[in-house]
Structures are given as C-alpha cells and as structure tokens.
NUFITI-472997 format. One record per residue: residue number from 1; residue in three letters; y, x, z of N, C-alpha, C in turn. Coordinates in Angstrom, 2 decimals. Example, Ala and Ser with C-alpha at 12.3 -4.5 7.8 and 13.67 -1.06 7.14 Angstrom:
BEGIN
+------+------+---------+---------+---------+---------+---------+---------+---------+---------+---------+
| resi | resn |    n_c2 |    n_c1 |    n_c3 |   ca_c2 |   ca_c1 |   ca_c3 |    c_c2 |    c_c1 |    c_c3 |
+------+------+---------+---------+---------+---------+---------+---------+---------+---------+---------+
|    1 |  ALA |   -5.69 |   13.19 |    7.80 |   -4.50 |   12.30 |    7.80 |   -3.30 |   13.20 |    7.80 |
|    2 |  SER |   -2.25 |   12.85 |    7.08 |   -1.06 |   13.67 |    7.14 |    0.03 |   12.90 |    7.87 |
+------+------+---------+---------+---------+---------+---------+---------+---------+---------+---------+
//
This chain:
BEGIN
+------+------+---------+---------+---------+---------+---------+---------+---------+---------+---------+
| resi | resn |    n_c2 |    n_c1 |    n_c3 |   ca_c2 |   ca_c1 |   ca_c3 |    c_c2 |    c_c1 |    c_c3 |
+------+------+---------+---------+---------+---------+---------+---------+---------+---------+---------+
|    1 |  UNK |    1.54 |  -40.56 |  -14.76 |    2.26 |  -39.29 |  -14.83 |    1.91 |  -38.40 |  -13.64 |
|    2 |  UNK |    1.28 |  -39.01 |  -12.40 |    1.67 |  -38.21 |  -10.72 |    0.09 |  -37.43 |  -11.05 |
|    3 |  UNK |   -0.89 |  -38.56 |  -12.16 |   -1.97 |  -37.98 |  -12.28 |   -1.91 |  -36.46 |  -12.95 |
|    4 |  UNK |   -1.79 |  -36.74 |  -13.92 |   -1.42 |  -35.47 |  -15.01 |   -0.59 |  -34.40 |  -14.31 |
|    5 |  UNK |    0.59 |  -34.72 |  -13.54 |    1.20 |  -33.32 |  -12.88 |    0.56 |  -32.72 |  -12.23 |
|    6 |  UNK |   -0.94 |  -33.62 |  -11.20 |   -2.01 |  -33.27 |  -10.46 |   -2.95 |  -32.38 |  -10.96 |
|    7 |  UNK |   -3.23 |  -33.17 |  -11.81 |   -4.70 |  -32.51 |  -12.43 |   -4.42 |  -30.67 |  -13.49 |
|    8 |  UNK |   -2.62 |  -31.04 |  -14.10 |   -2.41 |  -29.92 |  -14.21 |   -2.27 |  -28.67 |  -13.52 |
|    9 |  UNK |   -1.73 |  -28.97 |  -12.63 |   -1.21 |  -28.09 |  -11.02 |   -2.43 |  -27.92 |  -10.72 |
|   10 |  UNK |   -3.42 |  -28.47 |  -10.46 |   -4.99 |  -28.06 |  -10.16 |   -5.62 |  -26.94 |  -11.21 |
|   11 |  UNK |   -5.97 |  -27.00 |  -12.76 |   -6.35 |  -26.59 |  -13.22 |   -5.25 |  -25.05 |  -13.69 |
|   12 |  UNK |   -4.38 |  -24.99 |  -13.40 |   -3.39 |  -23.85 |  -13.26 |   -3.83 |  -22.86 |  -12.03 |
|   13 |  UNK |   -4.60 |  -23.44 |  -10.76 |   -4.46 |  -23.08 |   -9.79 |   -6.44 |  -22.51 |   -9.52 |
|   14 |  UNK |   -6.75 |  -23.28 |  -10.32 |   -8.05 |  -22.36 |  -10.58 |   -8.09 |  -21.88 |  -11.82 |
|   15 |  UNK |   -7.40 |  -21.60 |  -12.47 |   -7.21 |  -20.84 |  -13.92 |   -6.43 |  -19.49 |  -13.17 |
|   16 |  UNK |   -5.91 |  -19.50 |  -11.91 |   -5.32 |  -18.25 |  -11.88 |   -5.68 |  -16.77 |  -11.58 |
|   17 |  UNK |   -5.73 |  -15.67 |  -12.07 |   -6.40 |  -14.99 |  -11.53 |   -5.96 |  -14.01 |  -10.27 |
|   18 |  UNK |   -6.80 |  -13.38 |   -9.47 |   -6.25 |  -12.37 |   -8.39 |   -5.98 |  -11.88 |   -8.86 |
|   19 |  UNK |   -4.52 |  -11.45 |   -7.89 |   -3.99 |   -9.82 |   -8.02 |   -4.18 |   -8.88 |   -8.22 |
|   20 |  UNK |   -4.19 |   -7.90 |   -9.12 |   -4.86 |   -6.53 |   -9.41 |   -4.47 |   -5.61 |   -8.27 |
|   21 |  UNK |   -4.58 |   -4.66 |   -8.03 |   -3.88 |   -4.03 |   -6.49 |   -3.92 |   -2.81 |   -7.43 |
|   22 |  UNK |   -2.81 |   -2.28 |   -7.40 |   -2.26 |   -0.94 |   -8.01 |   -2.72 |    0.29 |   -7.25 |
|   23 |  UNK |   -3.37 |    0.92 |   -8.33 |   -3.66 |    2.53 |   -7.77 |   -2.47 |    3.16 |   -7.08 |
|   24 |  UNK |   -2.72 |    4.14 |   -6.55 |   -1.46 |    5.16 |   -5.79 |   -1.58 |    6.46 |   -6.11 |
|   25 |  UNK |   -0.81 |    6.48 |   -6.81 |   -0.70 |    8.35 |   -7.30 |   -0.33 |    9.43 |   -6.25 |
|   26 |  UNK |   -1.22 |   10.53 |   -5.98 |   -0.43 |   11.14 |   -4.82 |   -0.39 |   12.49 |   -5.53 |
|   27 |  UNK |    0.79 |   12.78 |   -4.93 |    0.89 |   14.36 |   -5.18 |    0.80 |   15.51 |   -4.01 |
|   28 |  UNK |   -0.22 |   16.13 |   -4.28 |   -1.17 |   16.70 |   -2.91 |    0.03 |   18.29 |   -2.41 |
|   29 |  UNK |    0.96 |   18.68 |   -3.39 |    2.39 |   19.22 |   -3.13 |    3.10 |   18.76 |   -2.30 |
|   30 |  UNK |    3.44 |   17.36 |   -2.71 |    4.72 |   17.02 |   -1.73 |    4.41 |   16.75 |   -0.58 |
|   31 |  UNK |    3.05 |   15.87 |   -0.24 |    2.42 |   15.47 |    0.83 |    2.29 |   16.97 |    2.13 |
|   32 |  UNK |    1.58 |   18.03 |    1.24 |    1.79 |   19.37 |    2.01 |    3.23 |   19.86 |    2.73 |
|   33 |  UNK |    4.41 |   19.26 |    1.52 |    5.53 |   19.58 |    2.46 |    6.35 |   18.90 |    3.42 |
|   34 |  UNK |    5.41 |   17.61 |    3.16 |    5.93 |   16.47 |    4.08 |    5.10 |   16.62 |    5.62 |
|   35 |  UNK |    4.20 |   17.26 |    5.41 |    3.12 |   17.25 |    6.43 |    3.44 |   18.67 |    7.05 |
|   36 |  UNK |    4.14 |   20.16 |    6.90 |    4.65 |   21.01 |    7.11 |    6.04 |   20.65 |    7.91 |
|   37 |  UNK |    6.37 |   19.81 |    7.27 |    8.15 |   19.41 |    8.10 |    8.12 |   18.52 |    8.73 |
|   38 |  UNK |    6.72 |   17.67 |    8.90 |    6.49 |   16.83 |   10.26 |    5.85 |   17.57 |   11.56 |
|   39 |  UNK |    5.37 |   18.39 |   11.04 |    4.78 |   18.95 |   12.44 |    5.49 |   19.45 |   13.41 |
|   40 |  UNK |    6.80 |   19.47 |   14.01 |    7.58 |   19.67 |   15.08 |    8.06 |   18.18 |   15.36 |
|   41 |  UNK |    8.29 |   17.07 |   14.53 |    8.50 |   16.01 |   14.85 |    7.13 |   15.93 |   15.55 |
|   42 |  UNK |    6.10 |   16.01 |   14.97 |    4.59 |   15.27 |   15.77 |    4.62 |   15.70 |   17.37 |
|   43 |  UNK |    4.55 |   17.33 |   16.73 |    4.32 |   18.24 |   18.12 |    4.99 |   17.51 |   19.21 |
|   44 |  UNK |    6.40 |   17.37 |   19.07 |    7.34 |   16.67 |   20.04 |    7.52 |   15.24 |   20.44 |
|   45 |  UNK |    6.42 |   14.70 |   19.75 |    6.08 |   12.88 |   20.23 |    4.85 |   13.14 |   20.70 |
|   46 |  UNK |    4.18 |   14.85 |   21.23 |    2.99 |   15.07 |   21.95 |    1.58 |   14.85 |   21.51 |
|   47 |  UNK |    1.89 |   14.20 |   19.84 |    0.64 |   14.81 |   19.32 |   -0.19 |   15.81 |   18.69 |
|   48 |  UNK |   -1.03 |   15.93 |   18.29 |   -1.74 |   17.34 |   17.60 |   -1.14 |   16.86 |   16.07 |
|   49 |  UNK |   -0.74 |   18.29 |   15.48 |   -0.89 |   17.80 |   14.06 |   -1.88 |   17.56 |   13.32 |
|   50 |  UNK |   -2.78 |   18.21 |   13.86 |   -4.17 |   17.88 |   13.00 |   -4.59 |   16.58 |   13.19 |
|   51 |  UNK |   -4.20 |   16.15 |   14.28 |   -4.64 |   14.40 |   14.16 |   -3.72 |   13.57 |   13.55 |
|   52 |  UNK |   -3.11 |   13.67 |   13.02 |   -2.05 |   13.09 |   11.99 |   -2.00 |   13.45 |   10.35 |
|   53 |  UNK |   -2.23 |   12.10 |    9.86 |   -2.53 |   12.57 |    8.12 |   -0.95 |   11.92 |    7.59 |
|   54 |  UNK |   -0.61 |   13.12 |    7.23 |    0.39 |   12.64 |    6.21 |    0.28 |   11.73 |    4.81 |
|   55 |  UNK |    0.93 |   10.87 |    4.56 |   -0.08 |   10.62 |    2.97 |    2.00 |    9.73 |    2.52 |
|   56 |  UNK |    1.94 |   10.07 |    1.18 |    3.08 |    9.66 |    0.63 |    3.18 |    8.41 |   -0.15 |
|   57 |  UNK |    3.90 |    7.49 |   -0.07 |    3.16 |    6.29 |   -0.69 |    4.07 |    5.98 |   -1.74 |
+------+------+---------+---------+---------+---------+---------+---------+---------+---------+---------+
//
C-alpha cells in the first residue's frame, strides 16, 4: 500500500503542470491620475517625479 501511495504522489507530482502567471490589465487613465496625485507625495520624500513610474496593479 506505502508503495502505491508513493508511486502515486510521484506521478501526480510530475503530471503537474506550472502555473500560468496572469496578464495585468492596465488602464493608462487611472494610472495618469494616480501618477498626477502622487507627485507632491514624491516631491516631498525628495524625489523627482519623473523618476518614479506609477503603474496600477
């Protein structure tokens, strides 16, 4: 029996396949207004906004 739970649990475990990794939809709108209403937060933690990419996840 310890065989068979083995050899099953094995062949389950190379029968399995990788994870697909999900696309990310962005909406290049909201990101603009998220990236508009961060820039006094940025400014004021002393960075440039232009060196900072907003991206919405």
């Amino acid at each position: 029996m310890k065989r068979f739970v083995a050899a099953l649990t094995a062949t389950l475990l190379l029968w399995a396949q990788p994870a697909q990794a999900q696309s990310i939809l962005r909406d290049a709108e909201t990101e603009t207004m998220f990236a508009e209403m961060s820039g006094p937060l940025i400014t004021a933690a002393g960075l440039s906004p232009r060196d900072v990419k907003v991206v919405l996840i």
